[in-house]
C-alpha positions, -999 to +999 in steps of 0.1 A: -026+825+046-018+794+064-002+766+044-002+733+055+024+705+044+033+670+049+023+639+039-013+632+041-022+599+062-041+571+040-064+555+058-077+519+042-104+500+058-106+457+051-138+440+052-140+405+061-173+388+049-183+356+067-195+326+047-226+309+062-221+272+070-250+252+059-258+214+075-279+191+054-295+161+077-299+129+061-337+112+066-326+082+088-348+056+069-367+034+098-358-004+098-382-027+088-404-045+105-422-081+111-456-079+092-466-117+090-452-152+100-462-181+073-453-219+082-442-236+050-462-267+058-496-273+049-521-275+073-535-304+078-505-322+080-509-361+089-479-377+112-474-404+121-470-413+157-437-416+165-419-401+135-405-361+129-413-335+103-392-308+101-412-270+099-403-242+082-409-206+087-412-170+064-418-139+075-426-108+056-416-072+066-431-043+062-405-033+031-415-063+009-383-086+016-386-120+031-364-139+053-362-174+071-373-174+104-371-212+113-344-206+140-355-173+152-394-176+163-405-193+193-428-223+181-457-242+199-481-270+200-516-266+215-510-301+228-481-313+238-494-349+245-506-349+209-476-333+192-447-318+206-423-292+188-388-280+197-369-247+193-358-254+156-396-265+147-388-301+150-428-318+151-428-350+167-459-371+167-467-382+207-501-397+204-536-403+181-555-369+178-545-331+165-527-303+178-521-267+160-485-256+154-477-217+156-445-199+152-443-166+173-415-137+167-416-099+179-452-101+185-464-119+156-480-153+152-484-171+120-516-189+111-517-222+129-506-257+110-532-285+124-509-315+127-533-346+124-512-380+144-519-415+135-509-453+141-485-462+106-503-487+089-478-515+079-450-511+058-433-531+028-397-547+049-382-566+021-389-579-016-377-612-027-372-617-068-376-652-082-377-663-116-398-691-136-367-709-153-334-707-133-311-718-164-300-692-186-319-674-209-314-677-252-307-643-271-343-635-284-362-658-256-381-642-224-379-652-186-407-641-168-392-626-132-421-625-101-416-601-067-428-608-035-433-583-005-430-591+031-447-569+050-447-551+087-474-570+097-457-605+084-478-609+055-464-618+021-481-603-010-474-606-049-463-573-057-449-579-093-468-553-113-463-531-086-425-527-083-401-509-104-378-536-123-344-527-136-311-546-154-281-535-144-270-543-183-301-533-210-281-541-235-277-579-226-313-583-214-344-560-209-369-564-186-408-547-190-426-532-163-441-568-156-409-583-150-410-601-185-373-600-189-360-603-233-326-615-244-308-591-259-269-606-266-250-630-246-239-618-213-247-613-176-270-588-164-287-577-131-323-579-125-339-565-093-376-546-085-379-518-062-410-504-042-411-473-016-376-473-011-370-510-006-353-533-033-349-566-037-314-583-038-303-586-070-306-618-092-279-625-120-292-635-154-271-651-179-278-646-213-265-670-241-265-677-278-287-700-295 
């Protein structure tokens, strides 16, 4: 019988397992796009021949959000002898008739504003104040005041219950929206009228006791 010894050989086998790597892709979300081009202004818009109106312009994209696109969009006039518009949609009035304004960007035009030009009728220059008693005026006693208008055109119109009065001092005299100006307490005041953005010079009343 054949006996065998020594040491026996141990034999060990490592496995190495491999992990899969997994790569998630984001969904790039598209930009949004130019749906529509609105100009602020109404149309018809009347101008007057020589003067300016500033336009303004929206557009809406396709995600909801809004965004001022005055400086961005390319603007015209149907008829530049009309009405002429620059770059920044600056609408000058040329000459008597109508011309539409558009605002153009990435292939979308906005509904056209029909600007309607026309000769300025004439235009309050100046307003003089005069009053019916120049002496001072008793605490408790009334002064009636009177404005007069010059006009573009050189014509002079009554335009007291047309203007805005004011006292620079209520408290020492009032004055009604006739120009009836009421004593209050002895002092100086103020008194002037004002109409579309002209006023008179002022006229100092002097208030005394009785």
């Amino acid at each position: 019988m054949t006996v065998f010894s020594g040491a026996c050989a141990s034999v060990s086998t490592s496995t190495t397992k491999t992990t899969p790597i997994f790569t998630t892709t984001t969904p790039t979300t598209p930009a949004p796009t130019l749906s529509s081009i609105a100009i602020a202004n109404a149309s018809p818009f009347n101008l007057a021949v020589g003067s300016t109106q500033q336009f303004t312009a929206t557009g809406t994209y396709s995600d909801g959000s809004m965004q001022d696109v005055t400086l961005t969009s390319t603007w015209s006039s149907s008829d530049a002898s009309i009405a002429t518009v620059s770059s920044i949609g600056l609408v000058t009035g040329v000459t008597v008739g109508n011309s539409d304004i558009t605002a153009s960007l990435s292939g979308i035009t906005s509904l056209p504003v029909n600007v309607i030009t026309n000769i300025p009728g004439p235009k309050l220059s100046s307003i003089a104040v005069s009053r019916s008693v120049v002496a001072g005026l008793l605490v408790g006693g009334t002064q009636q005041f009177k404005a007069t208008g010059t006009i573009s055109d050189g014509t002079v119109e009554d335009i007291t219950s047309q203007v805005t009065w004011s006292s620079s001092v209520p408290t020492i005299a009032t004055i009604s929206t006739t120009g009836l100006a009421t004593g209050m307490t002895p002092g100086k005041t103020t008194i002037t009228a004002t109409l579309s953005d002209v006023t008179s010079p002022g006229i100092i009343l002097t208030v005394i006791a009785p």
